[in-house]
DOPA-71853 format. One line per field, with one value per residue (C-alpha): residue number from 0; residue in three letters; x, y, z. Coordinates in steps of 0.05 Angstrom, whole numbers, plus 5000, padded with zeros to 4 digits. Example, Ala and Ser with C-alpha at 12.3 -4.5 7.8 and 13.67 -1.06 7.14 Angstrom:
2
i 0:1 .
aa ala:ser .
x 5246:5273 .
y 4910:4979 .
z 5156:5143 .
# end
This chain:
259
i 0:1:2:3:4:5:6:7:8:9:10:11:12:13:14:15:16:17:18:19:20:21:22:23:24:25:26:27:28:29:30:31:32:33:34:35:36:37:38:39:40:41:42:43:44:45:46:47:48:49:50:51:52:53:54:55:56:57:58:59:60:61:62:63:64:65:66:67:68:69:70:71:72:73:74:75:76:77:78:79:80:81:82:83:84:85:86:87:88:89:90:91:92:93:94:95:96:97:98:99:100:101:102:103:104:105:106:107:108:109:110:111:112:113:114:115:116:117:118:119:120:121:122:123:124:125:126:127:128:129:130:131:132:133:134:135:136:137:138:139:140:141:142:143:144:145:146:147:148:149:150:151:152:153:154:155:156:157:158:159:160:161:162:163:164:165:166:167:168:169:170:171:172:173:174:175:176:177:178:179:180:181:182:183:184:185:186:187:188:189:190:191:192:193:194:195:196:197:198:199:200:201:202:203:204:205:206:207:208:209:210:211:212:213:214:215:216:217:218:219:220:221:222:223:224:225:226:227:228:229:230:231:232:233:234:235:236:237:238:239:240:241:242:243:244:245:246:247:248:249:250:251:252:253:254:255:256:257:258 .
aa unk:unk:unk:unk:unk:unk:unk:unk:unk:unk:unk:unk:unk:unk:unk:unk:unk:unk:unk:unk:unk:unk:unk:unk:unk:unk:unk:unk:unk:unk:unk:unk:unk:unk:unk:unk:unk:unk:unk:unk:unk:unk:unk:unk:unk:unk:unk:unk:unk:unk:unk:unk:unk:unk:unk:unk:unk:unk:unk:unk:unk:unk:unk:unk:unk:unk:unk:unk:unk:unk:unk:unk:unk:unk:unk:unk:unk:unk:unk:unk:unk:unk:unk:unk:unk:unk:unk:unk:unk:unk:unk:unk:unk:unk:unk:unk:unk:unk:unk:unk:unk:unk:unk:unk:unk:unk:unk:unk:unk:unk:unk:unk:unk:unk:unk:unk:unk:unk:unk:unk:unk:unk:unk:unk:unk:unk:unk:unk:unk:unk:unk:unk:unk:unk:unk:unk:unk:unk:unk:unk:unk:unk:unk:unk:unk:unk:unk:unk:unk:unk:unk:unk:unk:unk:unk:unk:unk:unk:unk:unk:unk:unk:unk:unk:unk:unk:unk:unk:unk:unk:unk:unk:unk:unk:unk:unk:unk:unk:unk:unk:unk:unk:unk:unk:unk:unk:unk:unk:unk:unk:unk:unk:unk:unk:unk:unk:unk:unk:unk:unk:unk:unk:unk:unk:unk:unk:unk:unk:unk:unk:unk:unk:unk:unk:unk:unk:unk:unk:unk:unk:unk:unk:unk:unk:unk:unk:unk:unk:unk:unk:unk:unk:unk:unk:unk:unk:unk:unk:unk:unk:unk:unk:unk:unk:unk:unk:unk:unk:unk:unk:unk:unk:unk:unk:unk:unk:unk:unk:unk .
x 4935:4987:5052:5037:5092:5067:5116:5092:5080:5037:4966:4929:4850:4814:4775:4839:4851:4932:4955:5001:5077:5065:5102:5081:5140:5143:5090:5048:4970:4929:4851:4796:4762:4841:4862:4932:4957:5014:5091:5073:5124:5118:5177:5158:5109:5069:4987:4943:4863:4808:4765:4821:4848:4928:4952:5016:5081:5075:5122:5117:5167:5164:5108:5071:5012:4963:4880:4868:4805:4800:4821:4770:4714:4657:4663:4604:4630:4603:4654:4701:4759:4825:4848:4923:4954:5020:5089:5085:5131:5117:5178:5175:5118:5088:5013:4945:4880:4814:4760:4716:4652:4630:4612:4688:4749:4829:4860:4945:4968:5021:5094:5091:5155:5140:5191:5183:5137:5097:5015:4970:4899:4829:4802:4863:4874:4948:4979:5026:5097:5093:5160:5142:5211:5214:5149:5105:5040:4970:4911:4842:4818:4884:4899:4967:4982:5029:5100:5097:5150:5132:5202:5210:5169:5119:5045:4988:4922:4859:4823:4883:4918:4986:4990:5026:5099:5109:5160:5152:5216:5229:5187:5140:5078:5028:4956:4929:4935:4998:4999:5035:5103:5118:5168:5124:5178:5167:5127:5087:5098:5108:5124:5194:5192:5192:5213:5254:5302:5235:5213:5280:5298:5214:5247:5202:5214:5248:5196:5141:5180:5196:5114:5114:5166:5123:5066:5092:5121:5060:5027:5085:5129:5089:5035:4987:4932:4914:4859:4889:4947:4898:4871:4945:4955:4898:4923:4997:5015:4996:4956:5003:4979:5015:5004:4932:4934:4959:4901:4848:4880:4880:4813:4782:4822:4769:4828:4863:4929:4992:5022 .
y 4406:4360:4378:4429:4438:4453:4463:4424:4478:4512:4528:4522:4517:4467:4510:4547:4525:4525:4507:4461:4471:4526:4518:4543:4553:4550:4583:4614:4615:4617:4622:4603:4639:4642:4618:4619:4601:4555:4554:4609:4618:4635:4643:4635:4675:4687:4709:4709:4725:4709:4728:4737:4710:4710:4685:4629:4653:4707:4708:4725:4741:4729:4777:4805:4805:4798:4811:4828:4869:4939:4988:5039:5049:5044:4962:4930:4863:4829:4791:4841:4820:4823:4810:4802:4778:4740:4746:4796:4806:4818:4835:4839:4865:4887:4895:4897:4904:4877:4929:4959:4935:4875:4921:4939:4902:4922:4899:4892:4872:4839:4832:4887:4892:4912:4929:4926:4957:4979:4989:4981:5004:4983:4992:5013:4993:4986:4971:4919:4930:4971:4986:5010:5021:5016:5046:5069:5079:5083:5107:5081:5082:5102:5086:5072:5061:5017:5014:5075:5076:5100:5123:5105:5134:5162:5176:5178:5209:5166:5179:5205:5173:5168:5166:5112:5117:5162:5172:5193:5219:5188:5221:5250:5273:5263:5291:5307:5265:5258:5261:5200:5200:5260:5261:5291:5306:5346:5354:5377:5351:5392:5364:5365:5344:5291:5217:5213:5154:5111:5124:5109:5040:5027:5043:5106:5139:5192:5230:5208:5237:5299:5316:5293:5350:5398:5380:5394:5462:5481:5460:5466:5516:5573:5623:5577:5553:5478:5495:5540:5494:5444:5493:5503:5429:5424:5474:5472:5397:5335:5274:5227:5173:5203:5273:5248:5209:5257:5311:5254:5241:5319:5324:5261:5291:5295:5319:5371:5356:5365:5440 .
z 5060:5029:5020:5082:5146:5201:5265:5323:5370:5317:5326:5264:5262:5232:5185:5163:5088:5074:5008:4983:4989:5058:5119:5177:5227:5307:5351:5292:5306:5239:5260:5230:5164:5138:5073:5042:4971:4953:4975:5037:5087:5159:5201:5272:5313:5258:5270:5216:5233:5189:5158:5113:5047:5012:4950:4923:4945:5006:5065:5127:5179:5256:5302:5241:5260:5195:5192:5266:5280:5249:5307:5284:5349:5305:5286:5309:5309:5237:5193:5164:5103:5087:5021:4995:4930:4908:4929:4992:5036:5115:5153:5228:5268:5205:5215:5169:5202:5166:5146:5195:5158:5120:5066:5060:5042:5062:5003:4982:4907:4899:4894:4952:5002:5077:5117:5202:5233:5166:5192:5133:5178:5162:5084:5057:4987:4968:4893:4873:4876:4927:4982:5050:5091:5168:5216:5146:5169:5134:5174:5149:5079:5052:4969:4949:4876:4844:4851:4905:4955:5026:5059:5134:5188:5140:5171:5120:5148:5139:5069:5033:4969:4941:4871:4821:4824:4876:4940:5011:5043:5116:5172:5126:5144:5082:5102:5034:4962:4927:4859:4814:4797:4848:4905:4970:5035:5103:5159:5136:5068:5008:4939:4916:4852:4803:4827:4770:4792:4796:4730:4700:4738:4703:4633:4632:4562:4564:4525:4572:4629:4594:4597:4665:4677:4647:4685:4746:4735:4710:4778:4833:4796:4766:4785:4778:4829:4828:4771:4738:4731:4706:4648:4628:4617:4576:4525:4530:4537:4494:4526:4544:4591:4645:4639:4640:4698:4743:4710:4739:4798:4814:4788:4841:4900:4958:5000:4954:4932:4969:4942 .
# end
């Protein structure tokens, strides 16, 4: 652990590995089966729980509370993991629970921003570049894609998904999949459209978006059911990458799709 700082009224465990460059502020307790990367940060107040694992460069802020027990009833007790990659950031009282089973994993990409009081629950899987404002919460098993943006005081129910570039508005209520690129709102939530500013601040082209326009008339703005809207797509609008990612996102949904 050279190069390590470690506050003296820190409690770190001797089988915690901490790499080079971290420091470790005033009352944090880091237990044992956790490893961080390089050039971590923690504030003060800090508790990380193992068995858990974090990449170079995350930081987190005082009371979050990272890799405690899953809260689902049914853990037995075994070993269960966390995994998170580079560049994170934990804001207050932000909290990620480890999976329920050793055959699972919770896992967070990197480059993610979560804001206080953010609740990643047991075998979630969440993107990189992901922005969860104030209170968003993710019941068990939850998917979020990359560069989605959960607004503040958004619930996910356990086993949903939200697709790649899309936006929850604040106080949301999300309790079936939302598609990528799409702007779900309401409790409960309906989709409102296209999350158009996110594609452009990504340098979307314009072309690219222009299909993704069309794809979601055809399923939130005609006639259509959710398979017939599907059909339509196949035979009006070219394959672009995106237009065919949110066909195979629809076409995975376990949950059905928010209308």
């Amino acid at each position: 652990m050279s190069d390590v700082q470690i506050h003296p009224t820190a409690i770190v465990d001797a089988e915690a590995q901490i790499g080079s460059g971290t420091l470790i502020g005033p009352y944090c307790v880091i237990g044992p089966g956790v490893t961080l990367g390089k050039n971590c940060w923690l504030q003060h107040h800090v508790t990380l729980c193992g068995p858990m694992r974090a990449g170079t460069g995350n930081k987190f802020y005082a009371y979050s509370s990272i890799g405690q027990q899953t809260q689902d009833l049914k853990y037995a007790g075994e070993p269960t993991y966390l995994e998170i990659g580079d560049d994170n950031t934990f804001r207050e009282f932000v909290t990620v629970n480890r999976s329920t089973t050793s055959k699972g994993k919770t896992r967070i990409g990197s480059r993610g921003n979560f804001l206080a009081y953010s609740h990643i629950g047991h075998d979630c899987a969440v993107g990189d570049e992901v922005i969860f404002s104030n209170n968003g919460t993710l019941g068990g098993h939850v998917e979020v894609g990359d560069n989605a943006v959960m607004g503040g005081l958004t619930a996910v129910h356990q086993f949903c998904r939200i697709g790649r570039f899309a936006i929850t508005g604040g106080c949301s209520k999300i309790v079936q999949d939302v598609p990528p690129f799409m702007i779900a709102d309401g409790n409960p939530a309906e989709i409102r459209g296209v999350n158009l500013v996110g594609l452009e601040r990504k340098d979307f082209p314009s072309e690219n978006v222009k299909w993704i326009k069309e794809a979601f008339r055809l399923i939130y703005r005609s006639k259509y059911n959710t398979r017939q809207a599907m059909e339509a797509i196949g035979k009006e609008l070219p394959s672009t990458p995106e237009v065919d990612e949110i066909v195979a996102f629809i076409q995975d949904s376990e949950r059905g799709i928010i209308r």
